[in-house]
VODOVO-380372 format. One record per atom (N, C-alpha, C): residue number from 1; atom name; z, y, x. Coordinates in nm, 4 decimals, padded with zeros to 6 digits, always signed. Each point is the difference from the previous one (the first is absolute). Last residue first. Layout:
! residues N
<rec><seq>NUM</seq><atom>CA</atom><up>Z</up><north>Y</north><east>X</east></rec>
...
This chain:
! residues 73
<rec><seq>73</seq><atom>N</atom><up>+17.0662</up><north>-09.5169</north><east>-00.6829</east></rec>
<rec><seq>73</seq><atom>CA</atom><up>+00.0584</up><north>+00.0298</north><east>+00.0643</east></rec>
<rec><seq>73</seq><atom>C</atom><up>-00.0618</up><north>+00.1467</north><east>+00.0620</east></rec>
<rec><seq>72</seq><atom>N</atom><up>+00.0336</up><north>-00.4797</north><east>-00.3157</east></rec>
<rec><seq>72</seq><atom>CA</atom><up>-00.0774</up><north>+00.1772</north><east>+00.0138</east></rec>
<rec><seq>72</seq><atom>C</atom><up>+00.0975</up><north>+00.0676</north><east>+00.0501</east></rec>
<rec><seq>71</seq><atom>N</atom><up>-00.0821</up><north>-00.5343</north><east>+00.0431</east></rec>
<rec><seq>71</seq><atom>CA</atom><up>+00.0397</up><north>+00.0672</north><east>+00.0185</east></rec>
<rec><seq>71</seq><atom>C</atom><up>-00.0316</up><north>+00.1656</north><east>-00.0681</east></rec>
<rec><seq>70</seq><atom>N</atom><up>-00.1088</up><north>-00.5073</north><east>-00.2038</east></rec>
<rec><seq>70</seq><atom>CA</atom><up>-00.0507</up><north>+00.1064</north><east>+00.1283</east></rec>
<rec><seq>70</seq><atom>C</atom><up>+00.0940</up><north>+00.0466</north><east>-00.0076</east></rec>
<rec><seq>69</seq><atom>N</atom><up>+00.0839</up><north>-00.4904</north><east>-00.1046</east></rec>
<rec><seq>69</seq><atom>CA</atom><up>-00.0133</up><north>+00.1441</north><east>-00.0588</east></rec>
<rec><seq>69</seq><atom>C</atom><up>-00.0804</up><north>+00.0964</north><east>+00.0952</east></rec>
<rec><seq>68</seq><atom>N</atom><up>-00.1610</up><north>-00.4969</north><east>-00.0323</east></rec>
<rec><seq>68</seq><atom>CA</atom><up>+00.1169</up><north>+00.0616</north><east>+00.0537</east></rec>
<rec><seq>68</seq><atom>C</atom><up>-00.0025</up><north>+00.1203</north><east>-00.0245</east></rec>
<rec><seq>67</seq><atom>N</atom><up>-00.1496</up><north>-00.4371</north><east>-00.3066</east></rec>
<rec><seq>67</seq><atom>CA</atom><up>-00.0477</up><north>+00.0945</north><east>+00.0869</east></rec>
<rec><seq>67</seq><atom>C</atom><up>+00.0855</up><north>+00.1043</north><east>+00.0475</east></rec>
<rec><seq>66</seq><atom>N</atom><up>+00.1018</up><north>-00.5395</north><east>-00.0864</east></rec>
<rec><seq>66</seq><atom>CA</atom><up>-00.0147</up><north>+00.1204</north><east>-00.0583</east></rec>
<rec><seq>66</seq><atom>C</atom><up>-00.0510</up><north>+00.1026</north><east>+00.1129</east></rec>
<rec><seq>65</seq><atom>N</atom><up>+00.0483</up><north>-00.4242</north><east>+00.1176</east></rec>
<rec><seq>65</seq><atom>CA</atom><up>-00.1240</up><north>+00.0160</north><east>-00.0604</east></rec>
<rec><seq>65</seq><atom>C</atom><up>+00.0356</up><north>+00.1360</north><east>-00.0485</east></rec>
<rec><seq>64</seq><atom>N</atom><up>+00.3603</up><north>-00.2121</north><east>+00.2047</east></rec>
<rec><seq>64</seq><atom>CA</atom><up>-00.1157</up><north>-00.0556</north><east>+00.1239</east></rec>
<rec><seq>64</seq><atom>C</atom><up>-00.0962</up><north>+00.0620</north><east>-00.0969</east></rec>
<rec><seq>63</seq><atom>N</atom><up>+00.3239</up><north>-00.1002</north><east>-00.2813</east></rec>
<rec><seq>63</seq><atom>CA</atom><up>+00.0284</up><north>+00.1264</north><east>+00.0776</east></rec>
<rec><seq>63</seq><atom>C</atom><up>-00.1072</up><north>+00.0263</north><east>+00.1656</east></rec>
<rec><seq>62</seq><atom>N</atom><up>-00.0514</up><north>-00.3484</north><east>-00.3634</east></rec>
<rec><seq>62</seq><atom>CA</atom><up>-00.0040</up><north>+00.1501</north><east>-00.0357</east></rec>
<rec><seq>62</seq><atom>C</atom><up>+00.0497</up><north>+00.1365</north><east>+00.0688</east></rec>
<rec><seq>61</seq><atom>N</atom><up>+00.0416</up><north>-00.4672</north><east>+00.1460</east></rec>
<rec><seq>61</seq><atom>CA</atom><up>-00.1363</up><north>+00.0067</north><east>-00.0003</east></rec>
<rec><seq>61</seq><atom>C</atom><up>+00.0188</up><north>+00.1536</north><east>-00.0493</east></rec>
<rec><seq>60</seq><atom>N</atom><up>+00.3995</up><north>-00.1775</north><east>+00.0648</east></rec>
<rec><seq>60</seq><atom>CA</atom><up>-00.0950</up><north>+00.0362</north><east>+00.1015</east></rec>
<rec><seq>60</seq><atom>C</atom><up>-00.1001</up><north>+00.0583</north><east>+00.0206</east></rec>
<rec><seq>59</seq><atom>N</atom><up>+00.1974</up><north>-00.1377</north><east>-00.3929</east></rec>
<rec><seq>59</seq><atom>CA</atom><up>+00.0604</up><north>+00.1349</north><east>+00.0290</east></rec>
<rec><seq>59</seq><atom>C</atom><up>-00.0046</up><north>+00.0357</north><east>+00.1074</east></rec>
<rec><seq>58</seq><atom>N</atom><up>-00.1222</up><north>-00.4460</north><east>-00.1036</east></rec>
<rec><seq>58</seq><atom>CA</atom><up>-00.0808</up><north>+00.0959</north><east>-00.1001</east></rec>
<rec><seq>58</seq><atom>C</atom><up>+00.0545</up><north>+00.1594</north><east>+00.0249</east></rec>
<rec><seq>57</seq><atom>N</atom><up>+00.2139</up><north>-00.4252</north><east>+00.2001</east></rec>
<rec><seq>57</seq><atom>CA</atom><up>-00.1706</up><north>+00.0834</north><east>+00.0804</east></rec>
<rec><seq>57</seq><atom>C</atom><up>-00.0851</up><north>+00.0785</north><east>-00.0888</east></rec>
<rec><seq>56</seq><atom>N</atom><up>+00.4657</up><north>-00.1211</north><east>-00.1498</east></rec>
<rec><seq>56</seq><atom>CA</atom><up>-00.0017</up><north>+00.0695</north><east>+00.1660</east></rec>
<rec><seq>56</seq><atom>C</atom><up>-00.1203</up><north>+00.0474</north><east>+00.0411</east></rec>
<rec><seq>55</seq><atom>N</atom><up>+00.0378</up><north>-00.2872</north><east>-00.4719</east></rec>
<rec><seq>55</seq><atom>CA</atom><up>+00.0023</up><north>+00.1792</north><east>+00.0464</east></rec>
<rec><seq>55</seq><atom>C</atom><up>+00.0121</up><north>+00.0749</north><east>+00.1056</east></rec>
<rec><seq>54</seq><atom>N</atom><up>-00.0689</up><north>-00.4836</north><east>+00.0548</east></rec>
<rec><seq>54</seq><atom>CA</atom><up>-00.0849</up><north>+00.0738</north><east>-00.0721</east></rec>
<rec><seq>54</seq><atom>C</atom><up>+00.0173</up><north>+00.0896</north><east>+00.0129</east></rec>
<rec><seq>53</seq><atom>N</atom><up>+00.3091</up><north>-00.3132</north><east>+00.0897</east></rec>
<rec><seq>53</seq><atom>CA</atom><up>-00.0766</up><north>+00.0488</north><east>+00.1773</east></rec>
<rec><seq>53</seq><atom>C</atom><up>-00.1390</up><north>+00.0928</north><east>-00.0901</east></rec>
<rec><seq>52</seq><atom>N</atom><up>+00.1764</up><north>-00.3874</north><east>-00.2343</east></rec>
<rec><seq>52</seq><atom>CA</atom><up>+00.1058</up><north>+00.1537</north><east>+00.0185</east></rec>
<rec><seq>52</seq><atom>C</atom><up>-00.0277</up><north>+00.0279</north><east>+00.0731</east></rec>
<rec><seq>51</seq><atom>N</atom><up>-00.2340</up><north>-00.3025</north><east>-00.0180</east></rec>
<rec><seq>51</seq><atom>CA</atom><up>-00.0522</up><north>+00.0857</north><east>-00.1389</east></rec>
<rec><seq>51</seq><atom>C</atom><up>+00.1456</up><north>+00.0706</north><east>-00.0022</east></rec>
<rec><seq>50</seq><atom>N</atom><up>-00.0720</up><north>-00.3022</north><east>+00.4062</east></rec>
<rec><seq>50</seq><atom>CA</atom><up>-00.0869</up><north>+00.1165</north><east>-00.0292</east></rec>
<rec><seq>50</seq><atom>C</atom><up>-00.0141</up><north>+00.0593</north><east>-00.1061</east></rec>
<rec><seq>49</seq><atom>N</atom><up>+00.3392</up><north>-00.2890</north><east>+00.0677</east></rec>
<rec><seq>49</seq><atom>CA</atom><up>-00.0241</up><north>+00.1500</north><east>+00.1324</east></rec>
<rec><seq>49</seq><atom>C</atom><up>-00.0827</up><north>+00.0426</north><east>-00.0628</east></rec>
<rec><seq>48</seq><atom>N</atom><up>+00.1714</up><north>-00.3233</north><east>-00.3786</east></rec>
<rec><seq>48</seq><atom>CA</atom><up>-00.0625</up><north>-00.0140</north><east>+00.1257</east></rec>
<rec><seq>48</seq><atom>C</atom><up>+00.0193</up><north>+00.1428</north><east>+00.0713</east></rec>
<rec><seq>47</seq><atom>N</atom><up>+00.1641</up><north>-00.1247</north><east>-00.4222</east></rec>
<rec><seq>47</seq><atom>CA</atom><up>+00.0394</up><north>+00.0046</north><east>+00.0915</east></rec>
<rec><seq>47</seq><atom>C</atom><up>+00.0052</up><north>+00.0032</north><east>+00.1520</east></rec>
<rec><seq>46</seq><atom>N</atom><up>-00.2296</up><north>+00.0050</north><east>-00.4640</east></rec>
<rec><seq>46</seq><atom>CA</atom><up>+00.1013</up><north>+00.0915</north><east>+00.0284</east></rec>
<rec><seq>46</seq><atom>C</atom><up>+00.0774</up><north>+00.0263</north><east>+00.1260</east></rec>
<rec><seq>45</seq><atom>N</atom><up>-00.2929</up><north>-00.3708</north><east>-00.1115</east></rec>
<rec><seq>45</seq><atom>CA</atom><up>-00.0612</up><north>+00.0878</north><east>+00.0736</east></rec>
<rec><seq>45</seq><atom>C</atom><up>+00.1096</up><north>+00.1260</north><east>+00.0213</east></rec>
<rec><seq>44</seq><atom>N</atom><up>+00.1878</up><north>-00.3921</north><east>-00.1873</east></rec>
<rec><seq>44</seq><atom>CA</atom><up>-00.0425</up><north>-00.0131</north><east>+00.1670</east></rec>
<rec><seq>44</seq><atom>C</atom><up>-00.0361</up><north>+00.1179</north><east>+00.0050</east></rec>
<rec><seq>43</seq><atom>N</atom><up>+00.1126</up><north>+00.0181</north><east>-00.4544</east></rec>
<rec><seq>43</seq><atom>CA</atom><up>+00.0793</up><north>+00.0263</north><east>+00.1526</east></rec>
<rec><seq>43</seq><atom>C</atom><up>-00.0247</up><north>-00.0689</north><east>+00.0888</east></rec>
<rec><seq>42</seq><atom>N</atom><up>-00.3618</up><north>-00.0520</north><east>-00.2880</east></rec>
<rec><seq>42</seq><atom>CA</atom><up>+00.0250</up><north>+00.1682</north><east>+00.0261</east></rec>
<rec><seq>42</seq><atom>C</atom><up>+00.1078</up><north>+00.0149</north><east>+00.0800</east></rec>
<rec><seq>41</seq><atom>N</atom><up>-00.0757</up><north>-00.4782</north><east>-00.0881</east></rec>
<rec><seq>41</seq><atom>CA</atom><up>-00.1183</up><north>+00.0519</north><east>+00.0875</east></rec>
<rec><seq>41</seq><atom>C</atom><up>+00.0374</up><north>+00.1496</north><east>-00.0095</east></rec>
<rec><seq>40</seq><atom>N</atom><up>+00.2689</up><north>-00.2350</north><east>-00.2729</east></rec>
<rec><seq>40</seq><atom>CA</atom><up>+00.0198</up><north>+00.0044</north><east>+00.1530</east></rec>
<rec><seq>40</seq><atom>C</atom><up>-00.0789</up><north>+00.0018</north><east>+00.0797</east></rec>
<rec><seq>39</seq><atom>N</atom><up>-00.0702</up><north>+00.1145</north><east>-00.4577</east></rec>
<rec><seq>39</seq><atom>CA</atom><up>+00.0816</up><north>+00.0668</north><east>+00.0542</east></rec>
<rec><seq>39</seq><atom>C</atom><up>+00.0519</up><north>-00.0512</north><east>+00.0832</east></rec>
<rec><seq>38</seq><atom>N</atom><up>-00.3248</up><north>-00.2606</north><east>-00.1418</east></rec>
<rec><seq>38</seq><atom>CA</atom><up>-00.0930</up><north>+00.1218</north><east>+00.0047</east></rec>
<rec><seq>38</seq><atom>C</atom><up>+00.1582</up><north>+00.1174</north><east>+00.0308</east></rec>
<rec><seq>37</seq><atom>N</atom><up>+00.1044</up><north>-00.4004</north><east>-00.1288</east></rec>
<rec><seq>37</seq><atom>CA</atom><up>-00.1009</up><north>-00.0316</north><east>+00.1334</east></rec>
<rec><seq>37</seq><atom>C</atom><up>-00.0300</up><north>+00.1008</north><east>+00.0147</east></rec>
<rec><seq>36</seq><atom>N</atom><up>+00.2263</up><north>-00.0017</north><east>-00.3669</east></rec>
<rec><seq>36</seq><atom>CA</atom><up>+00.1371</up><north>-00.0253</north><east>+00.0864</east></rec>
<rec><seq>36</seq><atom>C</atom><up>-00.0730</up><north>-00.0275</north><east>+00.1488</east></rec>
<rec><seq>35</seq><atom>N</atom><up>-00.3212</up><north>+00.0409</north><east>-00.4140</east></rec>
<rec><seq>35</seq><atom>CA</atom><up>+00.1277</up><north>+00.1208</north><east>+00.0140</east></rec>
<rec><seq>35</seq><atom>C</atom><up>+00.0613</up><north>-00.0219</north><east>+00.1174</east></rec>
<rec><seq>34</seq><atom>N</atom><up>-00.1788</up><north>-00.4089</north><east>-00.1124</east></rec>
<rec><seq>34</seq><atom>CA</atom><up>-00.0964</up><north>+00.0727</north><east>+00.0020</east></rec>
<rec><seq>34</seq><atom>C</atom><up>+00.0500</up><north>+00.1843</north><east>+00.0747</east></rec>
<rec><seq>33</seq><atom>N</atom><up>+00.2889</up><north>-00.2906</north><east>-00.2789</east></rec>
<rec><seq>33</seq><atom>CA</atom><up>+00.0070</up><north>-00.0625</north><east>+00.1650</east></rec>
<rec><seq>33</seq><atom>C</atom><up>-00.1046</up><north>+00.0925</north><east>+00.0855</east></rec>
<rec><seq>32</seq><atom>N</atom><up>+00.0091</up><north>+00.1037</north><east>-00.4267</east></rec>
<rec><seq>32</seq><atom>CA</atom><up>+00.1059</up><north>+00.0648</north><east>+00.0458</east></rec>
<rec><seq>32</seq><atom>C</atom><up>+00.0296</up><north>-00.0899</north><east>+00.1384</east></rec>
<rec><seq>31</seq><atom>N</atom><up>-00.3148</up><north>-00.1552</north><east>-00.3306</east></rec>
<rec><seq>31</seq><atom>CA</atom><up>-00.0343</up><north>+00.1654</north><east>+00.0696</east></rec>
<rec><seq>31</seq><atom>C</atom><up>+00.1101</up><north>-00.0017</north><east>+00.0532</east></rec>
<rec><seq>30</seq><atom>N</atom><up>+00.0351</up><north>-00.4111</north><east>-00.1500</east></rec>
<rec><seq>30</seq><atom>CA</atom><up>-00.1120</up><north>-00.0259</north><east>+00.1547</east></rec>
<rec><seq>30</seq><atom>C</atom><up>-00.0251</up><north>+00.1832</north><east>+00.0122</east></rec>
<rec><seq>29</seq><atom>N</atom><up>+00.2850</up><north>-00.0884</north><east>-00.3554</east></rec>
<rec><seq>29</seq><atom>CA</atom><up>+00.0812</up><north>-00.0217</north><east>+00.1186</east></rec>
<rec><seq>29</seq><atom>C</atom><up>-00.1379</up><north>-00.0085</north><east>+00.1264</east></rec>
<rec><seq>28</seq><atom>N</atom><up>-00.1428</up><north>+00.0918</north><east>-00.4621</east></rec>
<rec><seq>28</seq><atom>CA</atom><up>+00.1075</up><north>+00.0586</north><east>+00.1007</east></rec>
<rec><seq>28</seq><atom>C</atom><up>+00.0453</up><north>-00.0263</north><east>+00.1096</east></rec>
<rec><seq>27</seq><atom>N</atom><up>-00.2904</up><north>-00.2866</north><east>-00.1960</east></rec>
<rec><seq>27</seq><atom>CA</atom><up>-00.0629</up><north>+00.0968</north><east>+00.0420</east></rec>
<rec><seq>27</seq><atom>C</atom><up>+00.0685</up><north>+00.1462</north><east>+00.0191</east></rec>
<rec><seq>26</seq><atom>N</atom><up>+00.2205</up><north>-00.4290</north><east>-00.1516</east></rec>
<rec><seq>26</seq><atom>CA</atom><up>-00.0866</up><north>+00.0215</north><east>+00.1048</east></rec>
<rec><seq>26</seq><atom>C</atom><up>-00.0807</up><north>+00.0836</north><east>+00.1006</east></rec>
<rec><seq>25</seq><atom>N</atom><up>+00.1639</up><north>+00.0383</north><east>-00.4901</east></rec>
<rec><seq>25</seq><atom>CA</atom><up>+00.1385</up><north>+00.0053</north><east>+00.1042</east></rec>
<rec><seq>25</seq><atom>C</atom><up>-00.0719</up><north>-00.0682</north><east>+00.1506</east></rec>
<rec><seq>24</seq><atom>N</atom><up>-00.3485</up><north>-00.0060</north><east>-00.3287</east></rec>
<rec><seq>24</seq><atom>CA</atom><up>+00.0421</up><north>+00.0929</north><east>+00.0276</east></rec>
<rec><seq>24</seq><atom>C</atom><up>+00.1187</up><north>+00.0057</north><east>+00.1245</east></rec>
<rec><seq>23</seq><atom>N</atom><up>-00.2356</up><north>-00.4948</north><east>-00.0519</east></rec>
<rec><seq>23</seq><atom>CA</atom><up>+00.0547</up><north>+00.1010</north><east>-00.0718</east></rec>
<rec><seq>23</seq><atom>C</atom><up>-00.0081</up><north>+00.1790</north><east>+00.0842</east></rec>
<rec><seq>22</seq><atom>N</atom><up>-00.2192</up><north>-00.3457</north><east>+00.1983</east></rec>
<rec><seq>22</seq><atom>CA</atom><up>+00.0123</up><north>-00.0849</north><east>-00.1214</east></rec>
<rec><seq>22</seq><atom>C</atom><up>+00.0740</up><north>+00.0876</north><east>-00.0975</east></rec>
<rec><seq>21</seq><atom>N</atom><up>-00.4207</up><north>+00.1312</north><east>+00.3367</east></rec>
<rec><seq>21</seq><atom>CA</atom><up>+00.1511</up><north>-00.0492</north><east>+00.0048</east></rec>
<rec><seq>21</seq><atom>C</atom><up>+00.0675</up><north>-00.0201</north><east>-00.1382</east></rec>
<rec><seq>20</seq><atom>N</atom><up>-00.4712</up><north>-00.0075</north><east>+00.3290</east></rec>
<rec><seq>20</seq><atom>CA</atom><up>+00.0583</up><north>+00.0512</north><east>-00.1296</east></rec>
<rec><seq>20</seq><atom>C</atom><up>+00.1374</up><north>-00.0144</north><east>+00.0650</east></rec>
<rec><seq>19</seq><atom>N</atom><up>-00.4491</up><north>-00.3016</north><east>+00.1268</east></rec>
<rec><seq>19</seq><atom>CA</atom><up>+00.0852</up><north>+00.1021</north><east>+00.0403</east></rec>
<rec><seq>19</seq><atom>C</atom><up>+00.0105</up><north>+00.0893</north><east>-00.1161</east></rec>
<rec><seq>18</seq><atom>N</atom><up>-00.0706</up><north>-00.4862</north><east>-00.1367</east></rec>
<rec><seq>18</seq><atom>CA</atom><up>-00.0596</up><north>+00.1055</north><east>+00.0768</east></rec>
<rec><seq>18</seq><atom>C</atom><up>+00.0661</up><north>+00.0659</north><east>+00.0252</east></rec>
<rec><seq>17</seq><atom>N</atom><up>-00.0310</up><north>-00.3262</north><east>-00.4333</east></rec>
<rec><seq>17</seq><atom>CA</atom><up>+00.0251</up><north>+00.0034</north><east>+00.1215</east></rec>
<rec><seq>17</seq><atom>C</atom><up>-00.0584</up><north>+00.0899</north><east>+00.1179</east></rec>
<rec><seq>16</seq><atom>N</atom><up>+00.0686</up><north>+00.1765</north><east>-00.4982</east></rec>
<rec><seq>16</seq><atom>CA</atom><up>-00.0477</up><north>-00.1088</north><east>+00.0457</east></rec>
<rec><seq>16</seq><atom>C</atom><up>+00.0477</up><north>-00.0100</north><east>+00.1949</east></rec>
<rec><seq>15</seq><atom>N</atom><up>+00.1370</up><north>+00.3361</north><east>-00.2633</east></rec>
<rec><seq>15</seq><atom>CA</atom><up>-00.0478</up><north>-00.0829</north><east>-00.0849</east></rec>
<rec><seq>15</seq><atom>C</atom><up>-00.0552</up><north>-00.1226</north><east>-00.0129</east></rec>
<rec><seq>14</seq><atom>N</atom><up>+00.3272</up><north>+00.4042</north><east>+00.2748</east></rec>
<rec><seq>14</seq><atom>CA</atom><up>-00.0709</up><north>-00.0989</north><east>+00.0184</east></rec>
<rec><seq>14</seq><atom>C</atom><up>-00.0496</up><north>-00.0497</north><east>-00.1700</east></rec>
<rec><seq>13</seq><atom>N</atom><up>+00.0948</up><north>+00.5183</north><east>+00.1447</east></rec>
<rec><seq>13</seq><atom>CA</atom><up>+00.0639</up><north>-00.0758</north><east>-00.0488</east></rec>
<rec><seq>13</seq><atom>C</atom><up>-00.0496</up><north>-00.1700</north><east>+00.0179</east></rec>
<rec><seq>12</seq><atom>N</atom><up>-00.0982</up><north>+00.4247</north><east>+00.2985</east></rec>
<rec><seq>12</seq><atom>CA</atom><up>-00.0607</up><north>-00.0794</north><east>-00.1142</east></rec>
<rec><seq>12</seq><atom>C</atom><up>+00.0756</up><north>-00.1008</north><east>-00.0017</east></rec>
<rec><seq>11</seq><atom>N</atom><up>-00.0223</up><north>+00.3605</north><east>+00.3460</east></rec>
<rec><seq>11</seq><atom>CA</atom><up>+00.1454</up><north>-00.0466</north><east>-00.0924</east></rec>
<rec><seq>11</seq><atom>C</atom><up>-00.0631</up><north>-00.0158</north><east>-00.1021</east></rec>
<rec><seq>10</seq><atom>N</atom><up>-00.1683</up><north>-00.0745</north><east>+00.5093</east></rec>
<rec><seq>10</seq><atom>CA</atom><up>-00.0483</up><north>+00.0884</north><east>-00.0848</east></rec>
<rec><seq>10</seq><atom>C</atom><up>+00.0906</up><north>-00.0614</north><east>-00.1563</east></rec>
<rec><seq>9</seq><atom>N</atom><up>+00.1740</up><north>-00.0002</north><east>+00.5198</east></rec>
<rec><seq>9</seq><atom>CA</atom><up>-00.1399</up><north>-00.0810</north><east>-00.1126</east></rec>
<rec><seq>9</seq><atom>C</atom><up>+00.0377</up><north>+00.0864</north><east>-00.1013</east></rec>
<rec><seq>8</seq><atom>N</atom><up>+00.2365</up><north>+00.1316</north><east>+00.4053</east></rec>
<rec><seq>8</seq><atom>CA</atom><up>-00.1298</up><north>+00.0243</north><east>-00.0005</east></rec>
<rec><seq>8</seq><atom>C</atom><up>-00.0749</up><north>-00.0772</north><east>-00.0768</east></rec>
<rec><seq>7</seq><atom>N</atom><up>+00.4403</up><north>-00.2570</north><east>+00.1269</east></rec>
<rec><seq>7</seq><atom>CA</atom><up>-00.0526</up><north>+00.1468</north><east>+00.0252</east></rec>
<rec><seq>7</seq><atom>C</atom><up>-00.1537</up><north>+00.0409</north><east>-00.0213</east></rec>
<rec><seq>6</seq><atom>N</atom><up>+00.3372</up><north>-00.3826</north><east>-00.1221</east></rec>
<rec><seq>6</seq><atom>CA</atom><up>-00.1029</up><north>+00.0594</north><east>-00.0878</east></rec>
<rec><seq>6</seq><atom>C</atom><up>-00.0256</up><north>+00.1513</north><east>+00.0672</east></rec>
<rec><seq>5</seq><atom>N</atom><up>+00.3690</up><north>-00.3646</north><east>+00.1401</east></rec>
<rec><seq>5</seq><atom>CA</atom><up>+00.0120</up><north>+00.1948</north><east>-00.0231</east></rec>
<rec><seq>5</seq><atom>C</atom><up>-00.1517</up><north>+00.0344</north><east>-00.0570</east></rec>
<rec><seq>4</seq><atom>N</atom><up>+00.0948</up><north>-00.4357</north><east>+00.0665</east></rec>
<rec><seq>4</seq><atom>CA</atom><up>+00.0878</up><north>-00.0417</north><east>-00.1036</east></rec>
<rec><seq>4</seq><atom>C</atom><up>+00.0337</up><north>+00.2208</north><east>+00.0182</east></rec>
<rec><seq>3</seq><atom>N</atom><up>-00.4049</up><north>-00.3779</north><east>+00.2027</east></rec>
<rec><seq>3</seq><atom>CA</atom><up>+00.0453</up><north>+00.1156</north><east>-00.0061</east></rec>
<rec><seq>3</seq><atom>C</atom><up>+00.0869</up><north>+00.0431</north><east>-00.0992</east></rec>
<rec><seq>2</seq><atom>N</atom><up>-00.0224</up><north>-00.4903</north><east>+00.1445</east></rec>
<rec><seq>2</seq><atom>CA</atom><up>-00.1062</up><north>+00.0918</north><east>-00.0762</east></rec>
<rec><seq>2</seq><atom>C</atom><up>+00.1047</up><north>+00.1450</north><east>+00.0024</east></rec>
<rec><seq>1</seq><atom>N</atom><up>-00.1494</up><north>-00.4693</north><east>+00.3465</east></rec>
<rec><seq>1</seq><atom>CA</atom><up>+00.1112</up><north>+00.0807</north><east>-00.0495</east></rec>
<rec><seq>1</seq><atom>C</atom><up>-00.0545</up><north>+00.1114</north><east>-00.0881</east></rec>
């Protein structure tokens, strides 16, 4: 079966037999499928616990680290 989404080859026009691809309008549509993989891998991650669960432990961490006022008293 031949890879008909051309992910990840390299966009040399064919000239001879070999990896390539046969036209441009090809090599659109295989970026923007390309595009359409790589933005449902960010909303998975977008969506995961733990990468929203970030700024919580970053405003942990900084507040667990800053140095505590003195008093003058």
């Amino acid at each position: 079966m031949s890879d008909t989404r051309f992910k990840d080859v390299t966009w040399n026009l064919k000239r001879d037999v070999g990896e390539g691809v046969d036209t441009w309008q090809k090599v659109e549509i295989a970026v923007m499928m390309n595009l359409r993989d790589e933005l449902k891998k960010l909303n998975s991650l977008l969506s995961c616990p733990n990468f929203v669960a970030i700024p919580r432990i970053l405003r942990g961490i900084r507040g667990n680290t800053n140095k505590k006022r003195k008093n003058h008293a």
